[in-house]
Structure formats: C-alpha cells, structure tokens
C-alpha positions in Angstrom: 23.4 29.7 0.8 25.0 26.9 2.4 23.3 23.8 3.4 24.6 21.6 6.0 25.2 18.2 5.5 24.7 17.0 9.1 21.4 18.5 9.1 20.4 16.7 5.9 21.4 13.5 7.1 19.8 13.9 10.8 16.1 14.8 8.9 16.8 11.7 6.6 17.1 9.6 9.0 14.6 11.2 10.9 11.5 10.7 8.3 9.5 8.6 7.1 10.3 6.5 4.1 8.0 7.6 1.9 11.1 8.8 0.1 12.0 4.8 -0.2 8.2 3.6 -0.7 4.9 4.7 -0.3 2.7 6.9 -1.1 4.5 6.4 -4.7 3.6 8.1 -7.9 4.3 5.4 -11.0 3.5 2.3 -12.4 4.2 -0.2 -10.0 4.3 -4.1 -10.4 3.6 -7.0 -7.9 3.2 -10.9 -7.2 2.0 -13.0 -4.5 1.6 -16.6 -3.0 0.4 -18.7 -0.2 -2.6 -20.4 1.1 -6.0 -20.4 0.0 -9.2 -21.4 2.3 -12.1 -22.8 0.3 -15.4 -22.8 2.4 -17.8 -25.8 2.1 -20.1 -25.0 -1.3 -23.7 -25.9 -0.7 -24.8 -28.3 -3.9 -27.9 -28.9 -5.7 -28.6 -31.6 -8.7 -31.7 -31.0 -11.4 -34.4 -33.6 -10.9 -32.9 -35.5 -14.1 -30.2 -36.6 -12.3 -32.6 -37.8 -9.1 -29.3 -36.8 -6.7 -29.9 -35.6 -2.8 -28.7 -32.0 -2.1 -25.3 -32.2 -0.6 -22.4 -30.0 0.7 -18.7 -30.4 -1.2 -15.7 -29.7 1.4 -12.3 -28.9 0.0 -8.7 -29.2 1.3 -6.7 -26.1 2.0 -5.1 -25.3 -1.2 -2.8 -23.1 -3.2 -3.6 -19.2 -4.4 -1.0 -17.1 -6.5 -1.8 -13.8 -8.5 0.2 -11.0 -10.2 -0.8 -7.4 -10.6 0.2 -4.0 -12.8 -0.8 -0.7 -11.2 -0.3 2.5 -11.1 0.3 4.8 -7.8 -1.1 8.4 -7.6 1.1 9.4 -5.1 -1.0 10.3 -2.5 -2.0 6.8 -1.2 -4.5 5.7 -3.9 -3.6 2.7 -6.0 -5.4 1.1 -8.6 -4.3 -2.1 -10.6 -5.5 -5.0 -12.9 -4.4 -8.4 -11.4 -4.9 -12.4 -12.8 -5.3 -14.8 -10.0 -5.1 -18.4 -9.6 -6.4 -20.7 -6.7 -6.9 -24.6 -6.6 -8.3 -26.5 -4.2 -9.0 -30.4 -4.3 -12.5 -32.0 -3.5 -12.2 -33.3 0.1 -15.9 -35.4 0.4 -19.4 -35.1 -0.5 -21.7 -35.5 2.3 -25.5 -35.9 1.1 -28.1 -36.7 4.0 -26.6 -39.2 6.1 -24.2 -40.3 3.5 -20.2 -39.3 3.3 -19.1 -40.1 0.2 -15.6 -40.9 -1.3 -14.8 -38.0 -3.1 -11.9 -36.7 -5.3 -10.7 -34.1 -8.6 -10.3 -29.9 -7.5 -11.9 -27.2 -8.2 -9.8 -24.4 -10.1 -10.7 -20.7 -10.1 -9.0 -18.4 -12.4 -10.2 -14.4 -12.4 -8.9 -11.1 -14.1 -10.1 -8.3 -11.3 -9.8 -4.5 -11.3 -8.6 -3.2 -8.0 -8.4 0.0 -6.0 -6.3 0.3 -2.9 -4.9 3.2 -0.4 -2.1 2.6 1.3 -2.0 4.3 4.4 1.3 6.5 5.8 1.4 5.8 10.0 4.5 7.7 9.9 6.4 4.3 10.4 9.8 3.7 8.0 9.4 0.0 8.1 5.9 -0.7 7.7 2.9 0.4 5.8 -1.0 -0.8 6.1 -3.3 -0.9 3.4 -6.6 -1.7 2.3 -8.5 -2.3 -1.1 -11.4 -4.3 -2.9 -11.9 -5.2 -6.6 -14.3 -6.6 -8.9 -14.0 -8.3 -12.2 -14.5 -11.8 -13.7 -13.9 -15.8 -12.1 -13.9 -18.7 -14.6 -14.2 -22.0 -12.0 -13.3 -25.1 -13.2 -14.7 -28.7 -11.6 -11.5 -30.7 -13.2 -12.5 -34.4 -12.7 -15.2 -34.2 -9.7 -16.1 -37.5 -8.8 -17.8 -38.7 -5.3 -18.9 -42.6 -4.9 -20.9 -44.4 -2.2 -21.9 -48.1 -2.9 -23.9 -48.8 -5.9 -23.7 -44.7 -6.9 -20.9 -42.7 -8.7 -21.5 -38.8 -9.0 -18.9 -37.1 -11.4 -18.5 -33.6 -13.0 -15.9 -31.6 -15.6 -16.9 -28.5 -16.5 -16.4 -24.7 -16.4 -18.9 -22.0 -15.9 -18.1 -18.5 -15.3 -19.4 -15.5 -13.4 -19.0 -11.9 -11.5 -16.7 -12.1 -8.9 -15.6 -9.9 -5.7 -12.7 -9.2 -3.4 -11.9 -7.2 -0.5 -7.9 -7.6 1.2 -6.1 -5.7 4.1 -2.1 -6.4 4.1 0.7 -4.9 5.2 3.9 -3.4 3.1 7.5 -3.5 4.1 9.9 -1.2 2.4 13.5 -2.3 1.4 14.9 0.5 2.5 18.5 0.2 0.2 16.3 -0.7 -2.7 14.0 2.0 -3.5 10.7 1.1 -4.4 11.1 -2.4 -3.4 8.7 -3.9 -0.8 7.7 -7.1 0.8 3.9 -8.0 1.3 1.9 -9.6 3.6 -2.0 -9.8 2.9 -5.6 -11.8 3.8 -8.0 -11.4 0.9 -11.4 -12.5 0.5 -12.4 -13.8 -2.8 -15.9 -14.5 -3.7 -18.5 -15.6 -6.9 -22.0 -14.3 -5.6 -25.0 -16.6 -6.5 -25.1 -20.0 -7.9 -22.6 -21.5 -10.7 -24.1 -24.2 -12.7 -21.8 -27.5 -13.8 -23.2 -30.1 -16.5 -23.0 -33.4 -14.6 -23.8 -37.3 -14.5 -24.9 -39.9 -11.9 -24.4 -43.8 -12.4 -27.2 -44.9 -10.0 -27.8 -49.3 -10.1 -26.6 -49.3 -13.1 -28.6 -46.6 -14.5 -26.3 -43.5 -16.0 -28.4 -39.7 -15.7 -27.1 -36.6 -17.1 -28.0 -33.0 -15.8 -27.0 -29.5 -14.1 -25.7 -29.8 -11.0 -26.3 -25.5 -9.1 -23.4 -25.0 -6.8 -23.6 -21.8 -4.0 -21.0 -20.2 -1.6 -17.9 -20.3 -3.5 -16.4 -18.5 -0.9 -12.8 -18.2 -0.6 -10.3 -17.1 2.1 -6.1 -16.5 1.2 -3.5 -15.6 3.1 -0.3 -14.2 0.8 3.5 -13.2 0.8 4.7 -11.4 -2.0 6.5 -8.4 -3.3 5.7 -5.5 -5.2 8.3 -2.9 -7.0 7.2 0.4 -8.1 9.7 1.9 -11.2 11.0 5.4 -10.8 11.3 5.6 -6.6 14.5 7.5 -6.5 16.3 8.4 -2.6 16.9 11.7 -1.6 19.4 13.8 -3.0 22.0 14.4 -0.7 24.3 17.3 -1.4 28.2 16.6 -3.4 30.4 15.7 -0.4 32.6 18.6 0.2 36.3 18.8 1.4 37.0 18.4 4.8 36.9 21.0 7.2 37.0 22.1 10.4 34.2 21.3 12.6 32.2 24.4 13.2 31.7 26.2 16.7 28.0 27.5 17.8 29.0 31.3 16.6 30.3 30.0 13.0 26.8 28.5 12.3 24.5 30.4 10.1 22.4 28.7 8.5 19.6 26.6 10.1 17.0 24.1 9.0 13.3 23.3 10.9 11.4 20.7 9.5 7.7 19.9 9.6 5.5 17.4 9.4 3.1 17.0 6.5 0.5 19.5 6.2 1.2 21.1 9.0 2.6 24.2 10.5 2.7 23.9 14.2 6.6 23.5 15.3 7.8 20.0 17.0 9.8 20.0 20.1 12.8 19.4 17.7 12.1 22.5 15.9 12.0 24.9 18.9 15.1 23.2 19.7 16.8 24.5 16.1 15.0 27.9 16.8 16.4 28.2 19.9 20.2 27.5 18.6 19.7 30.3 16.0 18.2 32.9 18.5 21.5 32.3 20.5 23.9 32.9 17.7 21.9 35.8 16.8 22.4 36.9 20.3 26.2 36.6 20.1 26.5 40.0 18.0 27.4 40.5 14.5 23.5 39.7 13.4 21.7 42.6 11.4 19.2 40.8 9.5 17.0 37.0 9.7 15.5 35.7 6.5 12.9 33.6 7.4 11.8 31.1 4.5 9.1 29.0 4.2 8.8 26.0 1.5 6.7 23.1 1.3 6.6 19.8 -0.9 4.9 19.1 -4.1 1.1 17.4 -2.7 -1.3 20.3 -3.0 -1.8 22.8 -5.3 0.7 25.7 -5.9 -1.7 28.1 -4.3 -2.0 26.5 -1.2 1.5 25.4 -1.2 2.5 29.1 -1.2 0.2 29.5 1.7 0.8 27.5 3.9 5.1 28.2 3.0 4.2 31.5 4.7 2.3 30.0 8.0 5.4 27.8 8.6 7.6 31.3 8.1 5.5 33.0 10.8 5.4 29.8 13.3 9.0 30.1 13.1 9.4 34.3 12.7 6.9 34.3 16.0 9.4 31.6 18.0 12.2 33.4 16.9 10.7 36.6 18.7 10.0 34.3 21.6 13.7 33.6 22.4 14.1 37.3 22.6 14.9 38.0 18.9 13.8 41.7 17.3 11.0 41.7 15.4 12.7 44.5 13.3 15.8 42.1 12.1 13.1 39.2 10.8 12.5 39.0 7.7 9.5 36.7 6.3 9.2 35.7 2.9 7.2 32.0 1.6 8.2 29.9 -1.4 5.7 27.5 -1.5 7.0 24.5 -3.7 9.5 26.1 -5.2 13.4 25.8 -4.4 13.0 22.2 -3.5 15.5 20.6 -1.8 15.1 17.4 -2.9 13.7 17.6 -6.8 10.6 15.4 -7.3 7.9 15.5 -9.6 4.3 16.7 -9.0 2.4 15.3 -6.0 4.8 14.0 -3.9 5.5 14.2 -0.5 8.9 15.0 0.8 10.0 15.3 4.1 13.4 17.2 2.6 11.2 19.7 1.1 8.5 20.3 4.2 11.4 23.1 5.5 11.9 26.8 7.1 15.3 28.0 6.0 16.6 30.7 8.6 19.5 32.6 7.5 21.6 34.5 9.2 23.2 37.5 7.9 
C-alpha cells in the first residue's frame, strides 16, 4: 500500500503536538526560578523572654527548585522536587512599636508532587495543575529587630510538614522534542506554628526563650524549563524519487483522521471521503477496503473496537456520496499497523486513521 507523503505532512501539521510534548510517557527532568512572596508571619515570645506579640514582614525575595519525574503518558505526572526560597526580615511591629529589623528567613523543602497536564488541543501551549506534600526546614539566619533600650535576635532552624498547590503553563519547543518552557504561580505553605530558640536584651537585662511563629505562608511566581528523555517526532516516510504530480483519477489511496477517542468524522474528513467516492465514480473501482486503526491509549480490546466504529463512520459516508454498499469492504485493526511506532499508552494523532483503499 502506498502512503502519501502530502497527506502525512498536512495531518502533522494539522495536530496537536503531543507528538513534540505532552502527555509524555518517561522520566522527565525540570528547574525553575523567579520571585517568591512571603506573607507577614504572626509572632509570639514565651513569658521568659517578657516580649509583646508582634508581626515579622519580609521583602520580596528569591525561590528556585529542581524536580525528577516521571510521565504516564496520559496527562498524570508525578515527581520529587528540592526547593529553595529566601526572603530577608523587613520590620517587626509590636503594639505601637516599629522596630529596626534585619537577617532572612531561609526555607528549604524536599516535596512529592502529582500533576496532570491538560491537552486543549493547542500545539504551543499546555495548562496544568498539581499539589505536593513533603518536608520544610526554615531557617531564621541572624534575626535581629531593635527599638531603643531593646534588641530582639534569633538563629535557629526548626522543621515541619509542609504543602503546595501550583497552576502553570507549558510551552513546547517544537524542533526540540521534549523540550519545554514553564511558567507557574505556586503556593507553598508550613501549617501551624514553628518554634525558634531566641533572646531579648531588655535595660540591660539579656532573657532567653522560644519565640512560636504562624503563617509561614508563601506565594512564587517561576520560569523554568523542563525536558522529558525519550520524546521522539513522528516518523515520516523515506523521501522517494520524484515524480509526476498525480491527477484526481491516479489517486488511490486515501487517509481520514480523527480526533482522540472519537469516531464521529470532521468536516475535513467528509471532505477526503468525498475525494475517494469521486474517483471511485470514475470507473475502474471493483472493491473499497475500509480500515480502521487507532493509537496506543486504551486497552487492545477497546482499541479494536472502536478501529471498527471509525471503519463504519467512514463505510456509511462512503455510501452517502453514492458509493455501493456491495464494493465496501470493512475490516478494524485496532492498534496494530501503526503508522507512527510508539510504545504503550501514547497518543498519536498519525496513528488515530481510516485507511481507504482503492482497488
């Protein structure tokens, strides 16, 4: 059977690039930076120290993280990632009391994610959304806050469970397979109260204590880029020699294409349909095969299924444009006879075909 390499290119070109991104099935690595959005933390001293209640505000600061996934290739992602954010003490404000304040605050976290990343039949862009849990060390490196006569300081580390939700965006690179460029808002959060060891030099009088921090609460906005190993193009057929272009009653063989899971016909289908009903018109036509194939998501049982309801969409539009029912033969593959080879689970426009020969 001969396949025509004008048709192959016009469906390339025509699909998505889930060929070129995601869904991807593979390990996958990825990085990101940009800024990171501490909210004000609500503080609260141990009577030792004899300190009002306060609120810490932090400057806008700096978060970076890198992750190693895996995809499943039908949208689900899951990934262990190691984060970083820093953010420097702004002021202190106790009751009627700014304070001169300076040091950061330093969260490091090891999270386990899960993500889908969701196909809006777009080639350039893909959203997604995921969350994670795991484990936040923060780090008070060199707190200090002074008002006259008083100097509050801290340097310490406690750790506890931490949280995360994000929403991004993914942009393919479509000459680099399995390249794309990120853009992404997280949330990142420590639930309940940390507790920091802590002293306050009061009129000359030095207290040590635990000073309970709450709402460590932080917003990020990220760029980054992500590459996921073993994304390979589509196949195109060995170029042949040149030839003579074709005319309408030379052409044979004809290609309709569907979309994912489905087996209702597009307008461009009917279109191809139509072009082989004519040429079978045009004499010299005793017999239509009429196969059906599908991609690699979904079982092999349904796959053969639903190969032979794209067969009969097309056998039944063929019969439409005035073609016998007697010269149409129907037969389904399922996911067999790809067109472009890929491994289990993925989904192919190439593959998502109804070959209609003419003999």
């Amino acid at each position: 059977m001969r396949l025509r390499p004008l048709l192959l290119l016009t469906a390339m070109l025509a699909a998505p690039a889930s060929a070129f991104a995601q869904p991807f099935q593979g390990i996958y690595i990825g990085g990101a930076a940009g800024a990171n959005f501490l909210g004000q933390e609500s503080i609260h001293s141990s009577s030792a120290l004899d300190l009002p209640s306060g609120r810490a505000q932090f400057s806008n600061g700096f978060a970076g993280l890198g992750s190693v996934g895996y995809g499943f290739g039908n949208g689900v992602r899951v990934e262990i990632e190691g984060s970083w954010r820093n953010n420097a003490l702004h002021a202190l404000l106790r009751p009627g009391d700014p304070t001169a304040a300076g040091g950061r605050q330093v969260m490091t976290a090891v999270m386990a994610n899960a993500l889908f990343d969701i196909d809006i039949s777009s080639r350039w862009v893909f959203p997604y959304l995921g969350g994670g849990i795991g484990y936040a060390w923060t780090d008070w490196q060199r707190i200090s806050a002074s008002a006259p006569g008083s100097v509050f300081s801290a340097d310490d580390t406690a750790g506890a469970f931490a949280y995360q939700a994000m929403a991004g965006l993914s942009f393919p690179v479509p000459h680099v397979p399995g390249l794309s460029f990120t853009a992404e808002y997280r949330f990142f959060a420590v639930p309940g109260g940390l507790t920091m060891r802590s002293s306050f030099l009061n009129g000359g009088h030095l207290a040590e204590g635990d000073t309970d921090f709450w709402f460590n609460h932080n917003q990020s906005l990220l760029l980054g880029v992500r590459y996921a190993f073993g994304v390979t193009p589509p196949v195109l057929p060995a170029a042949a020699a040149p030839q003579a272009a074709p005319t309408v009653q030379e052409k044979r063989d004809f290609l309709v294409f569907f979309d994912w899971d489905k087996a209702t016909l597009t307008e461009r289908a009917r279109g191809v349909i139509g072009e082989a009903a004519h040429v079978a018109a045009g004499g010299g036509v005793t017999r239509i095969n009429v196969n059906g194939y599908t991609d690699t998501s979904g079982t092999p049982e349904y796959n053969h299924g639903l190969s032979i309801r794209r067969a009969e969409a097309v056998a039944a539009q063929l019969i439409t444009d005035g073609v016998p029912k007697a010269e149409i033969a129907i037969m389904g593959y399922g996911e067999t006879h790809l067109l472009v080879p890929t491994g289990p689970g993925v989904r192919e426009p190439q593959n998502r075909r109804v070959e209609i020969i003419l003999h």
